[in-house]
C-alpha positions as CSV (number, residue, x, y, z in Angstrom):
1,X,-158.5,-173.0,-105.0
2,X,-158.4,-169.3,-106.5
3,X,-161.2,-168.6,-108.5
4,X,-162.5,-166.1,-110.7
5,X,-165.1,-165.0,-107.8
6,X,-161.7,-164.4,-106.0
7,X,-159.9,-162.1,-108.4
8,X,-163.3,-160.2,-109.0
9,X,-163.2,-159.0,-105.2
10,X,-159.3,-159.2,-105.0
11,X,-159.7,-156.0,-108.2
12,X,-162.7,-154.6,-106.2
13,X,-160.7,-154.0,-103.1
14,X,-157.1,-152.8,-104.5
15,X,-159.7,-150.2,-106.8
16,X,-161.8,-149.1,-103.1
17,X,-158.4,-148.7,-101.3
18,X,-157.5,-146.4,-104.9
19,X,-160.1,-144.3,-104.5
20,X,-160.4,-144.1,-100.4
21,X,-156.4,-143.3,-100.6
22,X,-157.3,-140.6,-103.7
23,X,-160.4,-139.1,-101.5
24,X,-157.9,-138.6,-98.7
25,X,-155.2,-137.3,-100.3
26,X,-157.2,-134.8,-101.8
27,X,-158.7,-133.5,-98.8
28,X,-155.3,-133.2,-96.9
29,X,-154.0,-130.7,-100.4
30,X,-157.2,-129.3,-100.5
31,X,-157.1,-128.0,-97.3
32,X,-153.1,-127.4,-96.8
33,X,-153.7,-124.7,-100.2
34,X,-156.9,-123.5,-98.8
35,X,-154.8,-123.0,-95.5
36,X,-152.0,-121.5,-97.4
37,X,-154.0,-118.9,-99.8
38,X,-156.0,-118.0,-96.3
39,X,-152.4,-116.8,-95.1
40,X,-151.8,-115.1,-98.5
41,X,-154.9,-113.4,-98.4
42,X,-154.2,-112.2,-94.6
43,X,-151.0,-111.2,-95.7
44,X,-152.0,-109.3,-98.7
45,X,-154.6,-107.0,-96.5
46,X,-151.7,-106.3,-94.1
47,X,-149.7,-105.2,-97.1
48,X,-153.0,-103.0,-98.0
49,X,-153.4,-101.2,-94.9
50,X,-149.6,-100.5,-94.7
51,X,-150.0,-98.7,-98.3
52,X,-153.3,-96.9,-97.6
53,X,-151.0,-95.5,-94.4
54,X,-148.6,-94.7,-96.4
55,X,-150.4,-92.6,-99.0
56,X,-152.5,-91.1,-96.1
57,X,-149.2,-90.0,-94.7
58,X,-147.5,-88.7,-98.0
59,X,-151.3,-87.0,-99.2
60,X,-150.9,-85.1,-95.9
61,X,-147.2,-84.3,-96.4
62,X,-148.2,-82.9,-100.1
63,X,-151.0,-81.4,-98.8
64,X,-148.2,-79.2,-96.6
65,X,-145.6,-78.5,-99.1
66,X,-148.8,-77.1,-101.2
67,X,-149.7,-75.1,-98.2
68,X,-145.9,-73.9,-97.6
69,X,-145.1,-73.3,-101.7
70,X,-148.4,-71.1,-101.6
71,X,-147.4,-69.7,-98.5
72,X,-144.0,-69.2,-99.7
73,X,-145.2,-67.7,-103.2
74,X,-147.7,-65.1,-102.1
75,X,-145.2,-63.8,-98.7
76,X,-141.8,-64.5,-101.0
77,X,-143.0,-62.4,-104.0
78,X,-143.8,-59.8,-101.7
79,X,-140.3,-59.5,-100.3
80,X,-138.6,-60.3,-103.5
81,X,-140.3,-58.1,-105.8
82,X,-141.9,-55.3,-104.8
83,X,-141.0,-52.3,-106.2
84,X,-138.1,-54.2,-108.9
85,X,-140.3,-52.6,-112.0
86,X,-141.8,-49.5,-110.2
87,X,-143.6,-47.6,-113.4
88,X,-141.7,-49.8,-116.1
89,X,-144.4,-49.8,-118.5
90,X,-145.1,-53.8,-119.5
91,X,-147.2,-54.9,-122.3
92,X,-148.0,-58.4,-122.0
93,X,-149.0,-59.9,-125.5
94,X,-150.7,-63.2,-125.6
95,X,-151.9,-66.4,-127.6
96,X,-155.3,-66.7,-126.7
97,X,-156.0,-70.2,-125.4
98,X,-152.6,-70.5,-123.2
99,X,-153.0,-71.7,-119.9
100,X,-155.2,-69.5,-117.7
101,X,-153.5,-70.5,-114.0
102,X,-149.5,-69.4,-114.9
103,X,-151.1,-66.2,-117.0
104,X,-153.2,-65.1,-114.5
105,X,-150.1,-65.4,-111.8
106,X,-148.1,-64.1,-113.9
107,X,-150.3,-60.7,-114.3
108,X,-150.1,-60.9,-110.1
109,X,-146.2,-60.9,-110.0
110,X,-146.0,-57.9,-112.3
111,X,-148.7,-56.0,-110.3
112,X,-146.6,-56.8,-106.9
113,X,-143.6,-55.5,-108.8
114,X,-145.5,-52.3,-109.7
115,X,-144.7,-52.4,-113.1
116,X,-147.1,-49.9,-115.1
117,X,-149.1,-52.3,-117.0
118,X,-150.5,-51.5,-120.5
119,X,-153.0,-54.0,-120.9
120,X,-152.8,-57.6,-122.8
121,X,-153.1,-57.6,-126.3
122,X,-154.6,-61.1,-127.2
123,X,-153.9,-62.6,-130.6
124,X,-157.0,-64.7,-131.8
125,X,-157.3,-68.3,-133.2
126,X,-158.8,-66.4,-136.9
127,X,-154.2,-65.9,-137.1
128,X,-154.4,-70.0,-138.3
129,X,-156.5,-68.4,-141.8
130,X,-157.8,-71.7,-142.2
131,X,-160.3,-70.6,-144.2
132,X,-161.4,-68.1,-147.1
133,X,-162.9,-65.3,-145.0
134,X,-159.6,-64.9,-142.4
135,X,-157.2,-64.9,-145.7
136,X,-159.7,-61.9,-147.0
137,X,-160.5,-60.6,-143.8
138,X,-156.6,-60.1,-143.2
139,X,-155.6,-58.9,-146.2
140,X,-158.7,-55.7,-145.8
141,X,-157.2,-55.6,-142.7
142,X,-153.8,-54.6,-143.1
143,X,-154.3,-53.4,-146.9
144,X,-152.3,-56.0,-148.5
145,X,-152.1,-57.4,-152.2
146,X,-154.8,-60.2,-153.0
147,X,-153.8,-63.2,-153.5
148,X,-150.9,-63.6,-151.3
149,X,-150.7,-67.1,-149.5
150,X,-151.7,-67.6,-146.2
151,X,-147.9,-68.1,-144.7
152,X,-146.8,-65.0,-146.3
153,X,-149.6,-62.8,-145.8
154,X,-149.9,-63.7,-141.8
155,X,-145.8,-63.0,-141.8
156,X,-146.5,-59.6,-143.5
157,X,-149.5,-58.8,-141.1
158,X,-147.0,-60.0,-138.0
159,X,-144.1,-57.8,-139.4
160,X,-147.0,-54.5,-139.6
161,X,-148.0,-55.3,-136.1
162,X,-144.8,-55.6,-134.4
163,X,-143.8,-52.7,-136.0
164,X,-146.9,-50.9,-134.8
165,X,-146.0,-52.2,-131.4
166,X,-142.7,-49.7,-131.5
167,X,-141.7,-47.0,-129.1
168,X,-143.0,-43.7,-130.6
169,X,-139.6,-42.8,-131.3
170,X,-139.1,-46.0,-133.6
171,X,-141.6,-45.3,-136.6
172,X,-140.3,-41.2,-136.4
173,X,-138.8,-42.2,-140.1
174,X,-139.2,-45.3,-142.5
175,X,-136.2,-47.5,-142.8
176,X,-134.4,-47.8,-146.0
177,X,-135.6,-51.4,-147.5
178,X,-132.9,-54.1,-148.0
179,X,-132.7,-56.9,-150.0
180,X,-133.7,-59.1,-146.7
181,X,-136.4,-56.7,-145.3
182,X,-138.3,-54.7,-147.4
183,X,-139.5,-51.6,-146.2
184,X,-142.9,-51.5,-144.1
185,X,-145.1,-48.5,-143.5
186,X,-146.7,-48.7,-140.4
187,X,-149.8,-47.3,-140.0
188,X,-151.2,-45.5,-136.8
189,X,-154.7,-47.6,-137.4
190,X,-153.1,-51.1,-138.0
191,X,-154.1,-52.8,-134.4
192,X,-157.3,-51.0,-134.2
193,X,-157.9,-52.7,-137.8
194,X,-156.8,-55.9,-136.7
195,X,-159.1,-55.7,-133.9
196,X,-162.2,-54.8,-135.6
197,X,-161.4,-58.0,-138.3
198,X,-161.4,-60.2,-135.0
199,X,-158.0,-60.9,-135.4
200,X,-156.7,-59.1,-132.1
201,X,-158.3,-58.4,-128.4
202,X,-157.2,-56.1,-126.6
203,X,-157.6,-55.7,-122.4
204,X,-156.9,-52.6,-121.9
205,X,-155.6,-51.5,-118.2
206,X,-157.9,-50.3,-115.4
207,X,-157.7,-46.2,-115.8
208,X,-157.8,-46.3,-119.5
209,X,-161.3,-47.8,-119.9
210,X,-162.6,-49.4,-123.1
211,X,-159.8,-47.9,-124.7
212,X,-159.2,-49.5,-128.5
213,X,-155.5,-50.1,-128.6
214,X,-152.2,-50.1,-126.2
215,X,-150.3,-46.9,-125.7
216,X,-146.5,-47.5,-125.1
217,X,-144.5,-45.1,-123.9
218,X,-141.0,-45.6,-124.8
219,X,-139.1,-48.4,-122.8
220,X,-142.0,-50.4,-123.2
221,X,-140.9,-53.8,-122.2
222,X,-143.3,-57.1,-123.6
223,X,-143.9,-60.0,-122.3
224,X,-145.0,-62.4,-125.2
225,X,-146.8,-65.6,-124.1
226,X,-147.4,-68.7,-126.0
227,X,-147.5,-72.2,-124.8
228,X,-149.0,-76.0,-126.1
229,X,-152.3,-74.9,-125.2
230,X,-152.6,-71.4,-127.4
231,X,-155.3,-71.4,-129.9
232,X,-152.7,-70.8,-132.7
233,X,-149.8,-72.9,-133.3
234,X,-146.9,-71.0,-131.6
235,X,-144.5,-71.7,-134.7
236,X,-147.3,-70.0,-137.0
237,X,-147.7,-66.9,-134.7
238,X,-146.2,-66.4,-131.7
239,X,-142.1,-67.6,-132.5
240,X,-142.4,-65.1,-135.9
241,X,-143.7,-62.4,-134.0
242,X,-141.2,-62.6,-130.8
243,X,-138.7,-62.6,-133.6
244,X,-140.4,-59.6,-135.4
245,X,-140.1,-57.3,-132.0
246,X,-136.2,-57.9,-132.0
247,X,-135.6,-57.1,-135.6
248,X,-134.1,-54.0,-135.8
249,X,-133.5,-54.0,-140.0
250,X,-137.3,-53.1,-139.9
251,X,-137.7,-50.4,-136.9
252,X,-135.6,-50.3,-133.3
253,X,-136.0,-53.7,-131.7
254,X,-137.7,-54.1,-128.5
255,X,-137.2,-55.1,-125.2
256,X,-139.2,-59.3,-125.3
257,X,-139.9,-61.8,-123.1
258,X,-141.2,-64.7,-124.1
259,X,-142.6,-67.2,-121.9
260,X,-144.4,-69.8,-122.1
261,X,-147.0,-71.1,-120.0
262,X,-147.6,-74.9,-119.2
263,X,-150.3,-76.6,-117.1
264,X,-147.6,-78.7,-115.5
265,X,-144.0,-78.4,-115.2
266,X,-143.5,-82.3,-116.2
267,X,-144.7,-81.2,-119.3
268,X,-142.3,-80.8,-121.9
269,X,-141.5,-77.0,-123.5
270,X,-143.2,-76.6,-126.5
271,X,-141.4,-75.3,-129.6
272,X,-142.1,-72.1,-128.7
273,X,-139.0,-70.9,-126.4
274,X,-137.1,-74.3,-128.0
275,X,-137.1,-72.9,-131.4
276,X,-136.1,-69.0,-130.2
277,X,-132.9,-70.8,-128.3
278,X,-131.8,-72.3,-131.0
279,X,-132.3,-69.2,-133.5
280,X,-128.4,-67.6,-132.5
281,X,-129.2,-64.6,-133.9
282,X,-132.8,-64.2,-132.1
283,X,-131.5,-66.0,-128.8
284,X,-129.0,-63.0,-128.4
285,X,-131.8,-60.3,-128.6
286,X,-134.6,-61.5,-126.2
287,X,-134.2,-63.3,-122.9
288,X,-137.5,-66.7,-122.4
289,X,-138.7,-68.5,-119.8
290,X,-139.8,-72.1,-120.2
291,X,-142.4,-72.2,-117.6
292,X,-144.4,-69.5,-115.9
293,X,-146.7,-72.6,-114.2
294,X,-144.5,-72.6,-111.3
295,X,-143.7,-70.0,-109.0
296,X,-139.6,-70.3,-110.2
297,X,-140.8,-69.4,-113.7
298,X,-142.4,-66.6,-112.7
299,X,-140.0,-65.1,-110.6
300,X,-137.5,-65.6,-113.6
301,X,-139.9,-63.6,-115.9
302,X,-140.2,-60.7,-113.4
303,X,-136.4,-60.6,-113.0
304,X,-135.9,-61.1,-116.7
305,X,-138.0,-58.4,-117.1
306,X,-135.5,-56.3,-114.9
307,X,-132.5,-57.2,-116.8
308,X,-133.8,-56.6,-120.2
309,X,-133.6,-53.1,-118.4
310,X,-130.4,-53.0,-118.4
311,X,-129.5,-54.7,-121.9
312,X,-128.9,-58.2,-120.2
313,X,-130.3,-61.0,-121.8
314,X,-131.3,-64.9,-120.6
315,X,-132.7,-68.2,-121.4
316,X,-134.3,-69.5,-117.5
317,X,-136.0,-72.8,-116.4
318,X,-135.5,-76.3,-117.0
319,X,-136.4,-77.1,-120.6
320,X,-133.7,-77.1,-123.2
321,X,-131.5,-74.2,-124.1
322,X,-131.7,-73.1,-120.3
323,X,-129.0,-71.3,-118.4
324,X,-129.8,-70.6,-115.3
325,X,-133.2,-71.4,-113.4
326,X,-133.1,-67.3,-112.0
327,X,-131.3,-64.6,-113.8
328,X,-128.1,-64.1,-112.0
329,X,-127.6,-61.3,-110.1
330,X,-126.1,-58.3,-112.0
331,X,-122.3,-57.6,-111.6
332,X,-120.9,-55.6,-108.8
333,X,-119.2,-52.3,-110.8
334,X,-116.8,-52.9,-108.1
């Protein structure tokens, strides 16, 4: 006869055969995962060390091409560009603040080209007049009404040192005002008084000492540099005076580069050379370059440099409003 005693142990054993049957199972999973992220694990190292080879591999292979492109920069601008602007007098005129490595190369390419360099007149961060003393300072400076604003007076100061910047042979005679340009007397002291208010540096070139101001014999070619790095916003300084040097309603325009300097060429152009592209009317008097970071940039400028020579204008690199990465050769008169 079943009794109660019976169903008691009958429960007891079915629940112990549960749990002996759970305890089991589990172990079997347990270690079958354990097993299976072991292999994972294995795998994943495997996967590491083929990556670390990898990089190792393409670190050294970058570490080449960086070797070769140095290589390649120091023995190609040799053979490429000595002698292109033998005694073209070059004034390079810069944003203080722009990026020191493509300058500085720069400044190497136009020595190897032999071009007669008259210094680098630096435009200074007090060109934002952000504050009282620049707006007075400015205004002694270049003798101008008081109370002009800040926009106009730095656009009037820009106008007076461009024209300053002229061939002798372009401020022989003022030129008749126009509705569009009024007239603007230049006078012989105005980058000297810039430079005492702080507002311009000026580095003059080896044989001419601490001397206070460039001298620029005619031809003078510049080579205006600005990029995202400058000091001064390029649109409040650097893109009105490029434009400035090529008006000729206000004095004979001059021969201008402008370049711009970037740390990297993934960067993107700034507004500087964007906004002198898309000006028609500037575009067709000056020739830019959109990157003098890389050794192609600055073998455009120096060659740029050589057209504006000969009256040939060009827009080179890779950033909008680009032509051509290199000027193209000149045209065969035959």
């Amino acid at each position: 006869m079943i009794n109660f005693r019976y169903h008691v142990i009958s429960l007891i054993a079915v629940f112990l055969a549960l749990a002996i049957g759970v305890i089991m199972g589990s172990a079997v999973i347990d270690r079958a995962i354990v097993d299976r992220l072991e292999n994972q694990q294995e795998g994943l190292r495997e996967d590491i060390r083929e990556v670390q080879e990898t990089n190792d591999a393409l670190r050294a292979e970058n570490r080449d091409l960086r070797e070769t492109a140095e290589q390649l920069t120091e023995e190609g601008s040799q053979r490429l560009l000595t002698g292109t602007l033998g005694d073209v007098p070059v004034l390079v005129v810069a944003t203080r603040g722009v990026d020191d490595d493509g300058f500085d190369a720069l400044l190497s390419l136009l020595a190897t080209s032999g071009a007669d360099r008259r210094g680098t007149l630096w435009l200074t961060d007090r060109f934002a007049l952000d504050d009282e003393d620049e707006v007075r300072d400015l205004t002694l400076a270049i003798d101008a009404p008081e109370g002009l604003e800040a926009d106009a007076l730095r656009e009037r100061a820009l106008t007076e040192l461009s024209v300053a910047l002229r061939d002798t042979t372009a401020t022989e005679a003022p030129v008749e005002p126009t509705p569009d340009a009024p007239a603007v007397e230049p006078s012989p002291s105005t980058i000297a008084a810039l430079r005492d208010a702080g507002f311009l540096d000026f580095d003059a070139p080896d044989d001419e000492g601490d001397a206070p101001e460039p001298v620029l014999p005619t031809g003078t070619r510049v080579v205006l540099v600005s990029g995202p790095s400058a000091d001064v916003d390029p649109a409040l300084v650097a893109i009105p005076l490029a434009a400035a040097l090529v008006d000729d309603t206000v004095a004979p325009s001059m021969p201008v580069l402008a370049a711009e300097s970037r740390p990297t060429v993934e960067e993107p152009p700034t507004e500087f050379v964007v906004v002198l592209r898309d000006d028609d009317d500037v575009a067709s008097r000056l020739s830019t370059v959109d990157n003098i970071g890389d050794f192609p940039g600055r073998l455009a400028a120096v060659l740029a440099l050589v057209d504006l020579g000969e009256g040939r204008v060009g827009h080179f690199g890779r950033g909008p409003g680009a032509q051509r990465l290199l000027p193209a050769p000149p045209e065969s008169d035959g």
